[in-house]
N, C-alpha and C positions, 0 to 999 in steps of 0.2 A: 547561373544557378541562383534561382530565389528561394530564402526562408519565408515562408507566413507562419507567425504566431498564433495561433488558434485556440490556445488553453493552457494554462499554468505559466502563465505570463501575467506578472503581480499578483499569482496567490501560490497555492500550494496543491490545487485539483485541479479536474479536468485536464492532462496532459493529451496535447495536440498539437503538433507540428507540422506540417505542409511543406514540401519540397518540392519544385518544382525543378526538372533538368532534362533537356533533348527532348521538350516535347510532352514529358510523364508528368506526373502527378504522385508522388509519395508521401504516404502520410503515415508520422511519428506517431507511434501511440493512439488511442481514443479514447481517452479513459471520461467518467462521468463525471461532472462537478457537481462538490458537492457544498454547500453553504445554504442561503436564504432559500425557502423551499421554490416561493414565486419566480426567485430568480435561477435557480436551479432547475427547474423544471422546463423555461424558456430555452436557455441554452441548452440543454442536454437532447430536447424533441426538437429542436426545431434547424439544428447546425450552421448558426447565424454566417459562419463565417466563409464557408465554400459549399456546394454542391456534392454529399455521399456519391452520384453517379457516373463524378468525371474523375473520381482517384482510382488508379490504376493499382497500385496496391499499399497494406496494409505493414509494417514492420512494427513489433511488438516489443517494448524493451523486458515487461514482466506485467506477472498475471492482476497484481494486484488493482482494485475496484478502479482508482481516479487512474488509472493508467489503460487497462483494457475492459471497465464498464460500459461502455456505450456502443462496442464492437455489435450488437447485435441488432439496437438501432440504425446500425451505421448500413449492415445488408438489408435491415428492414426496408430501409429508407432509395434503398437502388445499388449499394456498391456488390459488385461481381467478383474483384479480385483475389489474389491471394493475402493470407493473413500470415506472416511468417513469425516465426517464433521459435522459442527451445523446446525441446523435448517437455522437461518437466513444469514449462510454463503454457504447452499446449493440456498438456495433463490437469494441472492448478486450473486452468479456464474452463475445463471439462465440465469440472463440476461446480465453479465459484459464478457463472456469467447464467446458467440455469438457477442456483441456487438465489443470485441476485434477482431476477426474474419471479421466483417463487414470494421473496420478502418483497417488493415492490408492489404487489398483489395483495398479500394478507396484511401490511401494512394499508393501502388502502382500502379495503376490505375494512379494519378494525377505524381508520378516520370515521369513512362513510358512515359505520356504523354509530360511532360516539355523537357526528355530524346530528344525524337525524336523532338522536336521544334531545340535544340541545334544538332541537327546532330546523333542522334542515337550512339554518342561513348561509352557511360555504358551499359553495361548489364542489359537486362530488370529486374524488382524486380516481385518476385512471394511471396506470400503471405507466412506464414510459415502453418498456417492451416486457414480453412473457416469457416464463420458461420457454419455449416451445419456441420462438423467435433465436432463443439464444441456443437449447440444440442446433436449432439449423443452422448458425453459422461457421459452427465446429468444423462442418462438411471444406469450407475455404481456409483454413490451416492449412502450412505449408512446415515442414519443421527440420531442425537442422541441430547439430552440438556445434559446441565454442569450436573456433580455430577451426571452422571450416568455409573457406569461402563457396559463396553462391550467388552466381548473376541473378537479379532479380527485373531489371528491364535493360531498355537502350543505356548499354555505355555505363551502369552503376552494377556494382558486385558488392553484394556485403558481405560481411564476417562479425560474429559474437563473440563479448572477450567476456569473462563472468565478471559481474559487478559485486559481489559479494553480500548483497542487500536482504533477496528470499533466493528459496530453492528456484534455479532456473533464470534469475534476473542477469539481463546479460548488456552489457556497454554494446552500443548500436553503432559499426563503422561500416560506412561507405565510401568504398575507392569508386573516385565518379570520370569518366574521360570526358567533359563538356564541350559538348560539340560547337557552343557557339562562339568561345572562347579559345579554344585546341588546348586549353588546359586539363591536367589530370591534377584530382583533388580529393584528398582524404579529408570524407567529415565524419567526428564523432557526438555520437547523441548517446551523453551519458547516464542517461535514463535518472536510477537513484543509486547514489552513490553507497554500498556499504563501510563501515567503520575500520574492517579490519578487526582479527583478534576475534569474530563471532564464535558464540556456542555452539554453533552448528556449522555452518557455510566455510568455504575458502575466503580468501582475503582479495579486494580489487586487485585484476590481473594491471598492470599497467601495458597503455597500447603503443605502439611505436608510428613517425612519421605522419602526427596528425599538423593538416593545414589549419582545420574550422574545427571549433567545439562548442556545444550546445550542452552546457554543465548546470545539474540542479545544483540553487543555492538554499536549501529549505534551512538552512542553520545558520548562515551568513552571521556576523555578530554575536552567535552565541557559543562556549562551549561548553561541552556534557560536563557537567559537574563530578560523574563517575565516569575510571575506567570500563571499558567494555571489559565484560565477563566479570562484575561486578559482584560474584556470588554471595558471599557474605553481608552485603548492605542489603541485598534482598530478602535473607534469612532472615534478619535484626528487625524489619520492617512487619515482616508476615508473623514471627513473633511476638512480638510487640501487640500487632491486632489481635493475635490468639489470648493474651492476657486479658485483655479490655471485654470478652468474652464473647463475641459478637461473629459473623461472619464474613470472611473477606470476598470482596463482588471483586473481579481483576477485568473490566472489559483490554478485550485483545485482539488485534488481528487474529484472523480463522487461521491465515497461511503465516509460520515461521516463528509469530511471535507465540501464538499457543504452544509450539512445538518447542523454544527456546522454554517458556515454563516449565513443561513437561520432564523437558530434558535434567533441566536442575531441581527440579523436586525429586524426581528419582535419584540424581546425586545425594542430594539434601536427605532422603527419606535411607539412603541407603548408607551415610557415613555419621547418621544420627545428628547432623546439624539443625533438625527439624522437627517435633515431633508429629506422629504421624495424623493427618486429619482425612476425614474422607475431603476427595478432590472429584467436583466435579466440572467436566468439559462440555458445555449446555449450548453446543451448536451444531449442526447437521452437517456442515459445511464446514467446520474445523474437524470434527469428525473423519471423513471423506478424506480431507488434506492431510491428515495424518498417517491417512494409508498410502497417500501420493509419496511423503517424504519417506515411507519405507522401501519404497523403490525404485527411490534415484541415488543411494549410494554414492555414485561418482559427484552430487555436487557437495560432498560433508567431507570437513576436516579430517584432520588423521585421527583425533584423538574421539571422534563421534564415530568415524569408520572402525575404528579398534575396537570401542565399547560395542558397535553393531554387531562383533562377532564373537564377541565375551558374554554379553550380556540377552544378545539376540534382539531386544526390542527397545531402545534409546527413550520412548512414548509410553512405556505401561509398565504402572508397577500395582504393587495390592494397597487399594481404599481408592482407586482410579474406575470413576465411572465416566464411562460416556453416554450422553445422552442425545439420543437423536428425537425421540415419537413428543409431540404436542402433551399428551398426559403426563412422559414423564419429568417434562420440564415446568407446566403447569406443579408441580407434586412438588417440586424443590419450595414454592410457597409455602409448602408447610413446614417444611423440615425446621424439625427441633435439633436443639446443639450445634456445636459448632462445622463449620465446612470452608472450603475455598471454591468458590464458584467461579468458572473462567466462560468468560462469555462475551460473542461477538454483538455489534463491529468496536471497534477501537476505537471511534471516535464518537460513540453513542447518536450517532444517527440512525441506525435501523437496526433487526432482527431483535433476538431474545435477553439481551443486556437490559432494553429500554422497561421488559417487563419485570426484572432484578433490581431494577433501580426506582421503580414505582413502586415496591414492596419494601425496600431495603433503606434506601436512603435516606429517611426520617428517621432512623433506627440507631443513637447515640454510641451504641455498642457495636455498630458494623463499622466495618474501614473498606473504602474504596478504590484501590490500589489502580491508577494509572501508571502502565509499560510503556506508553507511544506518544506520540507526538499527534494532536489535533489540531484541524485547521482553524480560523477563526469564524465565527458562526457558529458553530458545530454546539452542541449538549454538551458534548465532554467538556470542551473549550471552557463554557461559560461555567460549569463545577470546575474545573481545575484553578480559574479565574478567581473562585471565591462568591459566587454568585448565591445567594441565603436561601433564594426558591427560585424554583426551573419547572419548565412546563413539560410536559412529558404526555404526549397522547393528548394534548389539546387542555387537560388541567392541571393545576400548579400542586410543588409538594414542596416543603420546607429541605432543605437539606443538613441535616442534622450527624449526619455519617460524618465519622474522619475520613480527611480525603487528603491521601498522599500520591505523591508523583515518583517515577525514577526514571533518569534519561541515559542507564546503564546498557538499556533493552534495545537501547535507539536505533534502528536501522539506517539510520540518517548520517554521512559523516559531517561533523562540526567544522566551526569555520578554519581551524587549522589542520584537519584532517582532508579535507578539500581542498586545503592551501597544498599539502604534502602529495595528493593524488594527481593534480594538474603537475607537479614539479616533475612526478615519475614519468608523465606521460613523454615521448619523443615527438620529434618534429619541431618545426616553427612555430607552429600555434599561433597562426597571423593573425585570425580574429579570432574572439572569445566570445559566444552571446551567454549570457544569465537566465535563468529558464527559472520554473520551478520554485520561486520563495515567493515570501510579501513584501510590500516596498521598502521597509526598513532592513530585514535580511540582504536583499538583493543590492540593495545600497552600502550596506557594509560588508559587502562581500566583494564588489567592486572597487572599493577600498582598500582594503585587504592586499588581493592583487596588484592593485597599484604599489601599495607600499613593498610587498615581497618581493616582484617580478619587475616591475613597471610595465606593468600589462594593461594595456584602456583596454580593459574589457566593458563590452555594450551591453545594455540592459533589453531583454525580448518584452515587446510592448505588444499588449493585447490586441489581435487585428493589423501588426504592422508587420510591416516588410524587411528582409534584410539580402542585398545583393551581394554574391561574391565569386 
């Protein structure tokens, strides 16, 4: 059995795995990387590291972009296989791998355009895949719930344990009989780890009898500074911006994190911790997702499954607009008085945040409320960084907004929370590889281990191999 590391290996996107056993060819994940556009762009169209038409199938940890974005280049490009997944992560891809397809487009679309205002000197931007690319690969889903095993080629049967992260993200185990070796071997690929304690989700199931594990370390050295379910720090903050009189921009994941907002403003709005402001949700595709998490019940908490049938809708209460059509998101640039604008992506690389923060972020009175955790590269990164002007659509704006952060939201577990999910896990856990962080994370998380377990866990190197 060979690992190839193929993506989120020394960063934190592009998750790609490559498993090689009996013959097959299985690949973790395919999500899109995202950073320097030049270099983003190369990796993502081009799949430096193996051939899309010799992986025999696709296993999906969760829907989110760096993890299943490039799924539809991946069939564009020659892969025939099955794409397996959960239910409500087949759902989230539904609408989230078209919807990315649609922004890929109209963002180059609006380059091109700015491009040629300036003189036509960049080379026009083409989309990596289309809507229409990404329908079609829906058709190769294959879908299953937690706790059910399913062969998926020679000699490897997997099963989904819920990872607690978004609705549907699920720990990736594969019981493998390797034929070349006559060993039988449980490996798990722990996609991303949830915190525990979420406002919505279950808590990481823990898996029993793992050999190999393939564990993100996106938090490695660091920890959340708040408890998860942080409610009150996030009132005092959104407060806080309501005085300064201005409007709060919250860019947010479409899936989970919007719906974790939603969820506690309706608290908030309904036990007076808040006063009430119009709230708008200015994405087409948090939108859509919102309707996704009304009808998977089975992946929410007791105490969000309870409110679901007391309260009937967990996502909507009164001064809750949603906003889907081009005009009326255009139309929030005029709004007078105050609001809470929630709008994708999370880490201000694309969709309708980038044009909230081209109007808004000069604006002394507005506050910018980061929820998540951005990679390095990224828009968001460089404002959370401290950065005084940021380029936005190819010209610079001063950033003048309050800009605050909270890692209460975090889907991410921290490095002792990750210490504590490896500990639940069963089995020997012969080897350990590191996936998923940046080399100073990934390094003190290796660490870490060492000191708690005496674990030499290995670090996945971009492009390398690992035999077991």
């Amino acid at each position: 059995m060979k690992i190839h590391f193929c993506g989120a290996a020394g960063t934190t996107t592009g998750s790609q795995h490559l498993l090689e056993v009996n013959g097959r060819r299985i690949l973790l994940d395919c999500g899109l990387y995202q950073g320097r556009r030049e270099e983003a762009l190369r990796i993502n169209r081009d799949f430096p590291y193996f051939d899309p038409k010799e992986v025999d199938c696709v296993v999906l940890s969760h829907a989110h972009i760096d993890h299943s974005g490039n799924l539809p280049n991946l069939v564009k490009s020659g892969f025939s296989g099955n794409i397996y997944a959960t239910h409500a992560t087949r759902d989230l891809c539904q609408i989230m791998l078209p919807d990315a397809g649609r922004i890929q487009q109209s963002d180059c679309d609006f380059f091109n355009k700015m491009n040629q205002r300036r003189g036509g000197h960049d080379t026009p931007a083409v989309p990596i895949y289309t809507e229409q690319d990404a329908v079609k690969c829906m058709d190769q889903f294959v879908t299953t719930g937690y706790m059910r095993p399913m062969p998926i080629c020679d000699g490897v049967s997997m099963t989904f344990y819920d990872a607690g992260h978004i609705l549907g993200a699920a720990q990736v185990c594969l019981d493998i009989d390797d034929r070349e070796d006559g060993k039988r071997k449980r490996l798990l690929f722990s996609g991303d780890v949830g915190r525990g304690n979420n406002e919505l989700l279950q808590n990481p199931a823990a898996v029993p009898d793992v050999d190999v594990v393939l564990m993100e370390s996106t938090y490695g050295g660091r920890f959340h500074e708040s408890p998860a379910r942080n409610d009150e720090a996030f009132c005092a903050v959104v407060r806080d911006a309501i005085e300064r009189g201005g409007k709060v921009l919250i860019p947010a994941f479409a899936v989970e994190r919007t719906q974790q907002l939603l969820y506690l403003l309706h608290k908030a709005y309904k036990s007076g911790s808040l006063k009430s402001l119009p709230v708008f949700v200015d994405s087409p595709m948090a939108v859509s997702a919102t309707e996704i998490f009304r009808i998977h019940p089975e992946c929410f908490n007791k105490e969000v499954y309870d409110f679901l049938f007391q309260e009937k809708d967990p996502f909507g209460f009164e001064h809750l607009r949603l906003i889907r059509s081009v005009a009326e998101s255009q139309g929030l640039n005029q709004l007078k008085g105050q609001a809470i604008i929630i709008s994708a992506s999370g880490m201000c690389e694309a969709g309708r945040i980038l044009h909230h923060l081209k109007n808004g972020i000069g604006n002394p009175n507005n506050t910018v409320l980061f929820v998540g955790y951005c990679a390095e590269h990224t828009l968001g990164r460089r404002i959370m960084d401290g950065d005084k002007e940021v380029r936005i659509f190819g010209e610079f704006y001063p950033v003048r907004a309050r800009i605050e952060q909270m890692d209460s939201f975090s889907g991410h577990a921290d490095e002792e929370e990750l210490l504590n999910y490896l500990g639940r896990m069963g089995g020997p856990k012969s080897r350990v590889f590191l996936v998923h962080g940046e080399p100073e994370a990934t390094a003190a998380m290796q660490q870490a281990l060492r000191e708690r377990y005496g674990c030499e866990a290995e670090i996945g190197v971009l492009d390398g191999y690992a035999v077991c």
